[in-house]
C-alpha positions, 0 to 999 in steps of 0.5 A, spaced: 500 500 500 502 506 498 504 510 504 504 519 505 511 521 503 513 515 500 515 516 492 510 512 487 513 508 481 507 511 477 509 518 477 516 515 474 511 513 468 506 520 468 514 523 467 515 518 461 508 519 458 510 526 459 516 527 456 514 521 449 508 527 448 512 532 448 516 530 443 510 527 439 504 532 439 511 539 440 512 535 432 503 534 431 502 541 433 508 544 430 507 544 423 505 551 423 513 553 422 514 548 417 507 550 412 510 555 408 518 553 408 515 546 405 509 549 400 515 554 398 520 550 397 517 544 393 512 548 390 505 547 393 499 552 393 497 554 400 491 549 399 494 543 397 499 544 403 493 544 408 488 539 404 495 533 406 495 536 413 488 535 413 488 528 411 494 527 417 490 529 421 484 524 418 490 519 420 492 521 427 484 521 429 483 514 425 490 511 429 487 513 435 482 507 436 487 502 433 491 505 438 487 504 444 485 497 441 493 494 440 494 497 447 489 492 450 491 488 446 499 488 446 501 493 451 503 500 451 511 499 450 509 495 444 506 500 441 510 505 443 516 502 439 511 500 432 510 507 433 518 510 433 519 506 427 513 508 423 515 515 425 523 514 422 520 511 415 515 516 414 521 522 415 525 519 411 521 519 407 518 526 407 526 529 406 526 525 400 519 527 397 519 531 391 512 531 389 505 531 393 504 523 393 510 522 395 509 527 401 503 525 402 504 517 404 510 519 408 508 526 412 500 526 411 500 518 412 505 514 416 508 519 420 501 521 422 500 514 423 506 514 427 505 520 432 498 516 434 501 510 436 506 515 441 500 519 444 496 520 450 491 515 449 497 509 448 498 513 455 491 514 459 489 506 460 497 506 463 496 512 467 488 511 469 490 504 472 496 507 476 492 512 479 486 513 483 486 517 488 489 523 484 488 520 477 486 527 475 493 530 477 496 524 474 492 526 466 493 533 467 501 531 467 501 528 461 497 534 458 503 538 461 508 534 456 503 536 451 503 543 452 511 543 452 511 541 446 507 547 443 511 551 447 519 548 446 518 546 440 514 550 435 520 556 437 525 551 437 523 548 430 521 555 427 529 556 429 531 550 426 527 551 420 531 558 419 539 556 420 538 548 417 531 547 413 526 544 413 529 537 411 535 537 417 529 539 422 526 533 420 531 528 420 535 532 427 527 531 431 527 523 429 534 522 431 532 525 438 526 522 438 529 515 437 535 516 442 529 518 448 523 514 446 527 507 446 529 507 454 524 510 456 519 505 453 524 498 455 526 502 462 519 505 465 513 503 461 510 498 465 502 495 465 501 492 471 499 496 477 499 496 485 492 493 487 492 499 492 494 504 486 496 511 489 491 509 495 493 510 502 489 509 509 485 516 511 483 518 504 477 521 504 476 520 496 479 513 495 473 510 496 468 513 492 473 514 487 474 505 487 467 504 488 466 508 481 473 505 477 468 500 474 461 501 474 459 494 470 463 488 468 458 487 463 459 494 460 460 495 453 463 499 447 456 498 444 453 500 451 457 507 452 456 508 444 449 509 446 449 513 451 448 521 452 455 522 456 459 519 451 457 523 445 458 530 449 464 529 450 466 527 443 462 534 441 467 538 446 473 533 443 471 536 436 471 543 437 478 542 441 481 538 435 478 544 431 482 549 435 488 546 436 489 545 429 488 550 426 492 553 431 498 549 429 497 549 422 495 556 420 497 560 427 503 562 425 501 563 417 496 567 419 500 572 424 505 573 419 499 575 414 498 580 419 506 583 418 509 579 424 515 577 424 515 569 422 519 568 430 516 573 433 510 569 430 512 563 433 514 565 439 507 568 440 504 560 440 510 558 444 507 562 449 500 558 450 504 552 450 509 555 456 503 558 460 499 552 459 506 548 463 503 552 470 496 552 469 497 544 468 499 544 475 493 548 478 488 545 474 490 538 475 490 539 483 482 543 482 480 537 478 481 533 482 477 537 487 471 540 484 466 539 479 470 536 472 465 538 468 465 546 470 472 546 470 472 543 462 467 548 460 470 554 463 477 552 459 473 551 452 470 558 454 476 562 456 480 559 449 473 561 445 474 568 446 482 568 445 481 566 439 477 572 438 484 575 441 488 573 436 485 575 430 484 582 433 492 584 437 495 589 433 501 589 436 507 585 441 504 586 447 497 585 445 499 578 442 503 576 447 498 578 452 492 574 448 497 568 448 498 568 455 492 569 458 488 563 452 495 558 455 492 558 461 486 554 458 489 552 453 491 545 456 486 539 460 480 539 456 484 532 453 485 531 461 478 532 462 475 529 457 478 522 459 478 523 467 471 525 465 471 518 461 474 514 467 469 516 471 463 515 467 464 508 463 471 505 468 478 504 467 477 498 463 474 502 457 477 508 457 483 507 452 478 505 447 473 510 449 478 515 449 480 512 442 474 514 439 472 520 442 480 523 439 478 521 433 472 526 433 478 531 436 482 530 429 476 530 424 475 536 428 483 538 426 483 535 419 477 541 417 479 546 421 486 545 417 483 545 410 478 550 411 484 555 414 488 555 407 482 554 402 478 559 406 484 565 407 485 563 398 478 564 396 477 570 401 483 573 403 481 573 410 482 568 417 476 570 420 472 565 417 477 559 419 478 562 427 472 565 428 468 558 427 473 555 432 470 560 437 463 559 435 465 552 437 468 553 443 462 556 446 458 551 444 462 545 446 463 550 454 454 549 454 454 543 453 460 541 458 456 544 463 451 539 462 456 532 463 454 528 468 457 528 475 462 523 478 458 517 480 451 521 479 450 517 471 448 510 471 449 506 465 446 499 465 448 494 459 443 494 454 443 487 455 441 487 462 
């Protein structure tokens, strides 16, 4: 039984979830830096470029589900280590590509395929049967990885990019994903948990959290698919895809067009991921203490009027303070939305629900990502591509206010 004061194993494999999704969604998330370079240099309209990121997106949401699946059925460090290797091929193959098939199948295809295998919901089964009494801390950590990603990597790329190309950049993250991703997933990944998890006598939230871990054996895919909860998730999983990406793909295109400097541009989206680092931290302890689902509508709130924000700043300061105040919020609905899962359906389901709920997140980004170059071509504006994933964001916070409570929804199978 795992005592106060006594360091849990289960936080050394949050830290390597943290770490491999840093690396994973900093590459997904930061596409923004290499858009032009790569439309530029291999000679593809704007619309093109974003169509092939539309269609990785596609990918990423569809390898999630297989993800989930191959978890329970394989284990997380297998799928880890298929995903590294899926991930290495598709660079090289991105690097040598010249036309847009070529770079289709290897950037838009198997690299998305890859990343999915190495994401948070190869992760959350892991996580979510380590932890109980602080599983909503433990999820927000790995949203933590996330949110480094946007603020390490989209600067350090848009760097990279400017002294090195696009096609060094590349390869360089695949030799270091390779030398971070292997030891960790030999090392540090490990399925089975402590039967008492992170539990300890006198905690006042253990027992009800354990008696809601599982709330029928006989619970189905089918059961949870026709079930309200699941498809309120899934809507606020849609709009959060569709901001996320389009913020990746065409935020930093878009604050150029608008006469910033390309780095101070992507030092601007680095910023949300960087504030989103620290609020993780308090957001994740809250979680676990309040209500989840006002917490989740207050975030998708907040972040739907900096999108408002970001089309409206006219100068440094007022970038950078949209930036700050939208990173506060910018991480924790994925949290959520599977500690929101856990509570509902149980950890037995929860990848594979998760898997399926990140698929609407990436159709989500896969429109959001053509619409952001088809529209600014056809129109000359980025009011119709960030203005829609405003409107969207408020929708999905009404919505999340009318997600069950822990332990208040009672799903029966529909066989009973």
């Amino acid at each position: 039984m795992t005592r106060p004061g006594r360091w849990y194993f289960g936080w050394n494999i949050v830290a390597a979830a943290s770490t491999l999704t840093l690396l994973t969604t900093g590459l997904r998330m930061s596409i923004g830096p290499f858009f032009l370079p790569i439309a530029q240099d291999l000679g593809f309209s704007r619309s093109l470029l974003a169509s092939i990121v539309a269609v990785g997106m596609l990918c990423y949401g569809i390898g999630m589900p297989i993800a989930g699946q191959l978890v329970g059925s394989r284990g997380t460090r297998s799928v880890v280590l298929l995903g590294l290797v899926l991930i290495l091929l598709a660079l090289v193959g991105s690097v040598m590509a010249t036309g847009p098939i070529s770079f289709l199948i290897s950037f838009g295809i198997v690299l998305s395929l890859g990343l999915a295998f190495i994401s948070p919901v190869a992760f959350t089964p892991m996580i979510a049967r380590w932890f109980t009494r602080q599983r909503g801390a433990a999820l927000f950590f790995l949203s933590t990885g996330a949110m480094a990603g946007i603020a390490l990597m989209t600067p350090a790329m848009g760097y990279m990019i400017q002294e090195w190309g696009w096609r060094a950049t590349l390869l360089g993250y695949g030799g270091v994903l390779a030398v971070v991703t292997v030891p960790l997933a030999v090392g540090v990944l490990r399925e089975n948990a402590p039967a008492e998890t992170d539990t300890f006598p006198g905690s006042r939230s253990v027992a009800a959290v354990a008696a809601n871990a599982s709330p029928s054996p006989r619970l189905c895919m089918a059961d949870a698919l026709h079930s309200l909860p699941f498809w309120q998730v899934a809507l606020g999983m849609f709009a959060c895809g569709y901001s996320m990406n389009l913020l990746g793909t065409h935020g930093v295109p878009m604050l150029v067009d608008h006469g910033y400097p390309s780095m101070e541009a992507a030092s601007g989206i680095g910023l949300i991921g960087f504030a989103a680092i620290f609020s993780t931290i308090v957001l994740g302890r809250l979680s676990d203490r309040l209500p989840r689902r006002n917490i989740l509508a207050a975030i998708y709130f907040i972040r739907g009027l900096g999108f408002f924000g970001l089309l409206m700043v006219l100068t440094p300061f007022q970038l950078y303070t949209v930036a700050l105040i939208g990173g506060i919020v910018w991480a924790g609905s994925i949290a959520l939305s599977s500690a929101i899962l856990a509570d509902v359906y149980g950890v037995r389901l929860v990848g594979v629900l998760y898997g399926w709920s990140y698929l609407g997140h990436q159709l989500g980004g896969m429109i959001s990502s053509w619409l952001g170059g088809w529209a600014y071509e056809q129109f000359g504006t980025h009011w119709i591509a960030f203005g829609s994933a405003a409107v969207l964001l408020l929708v999905a916070s009404g919505v999340s206010l009318r997600l069950p409570r822990a332990g208040a929804y009672v799903l029966r199978p529909r066989s009973a």
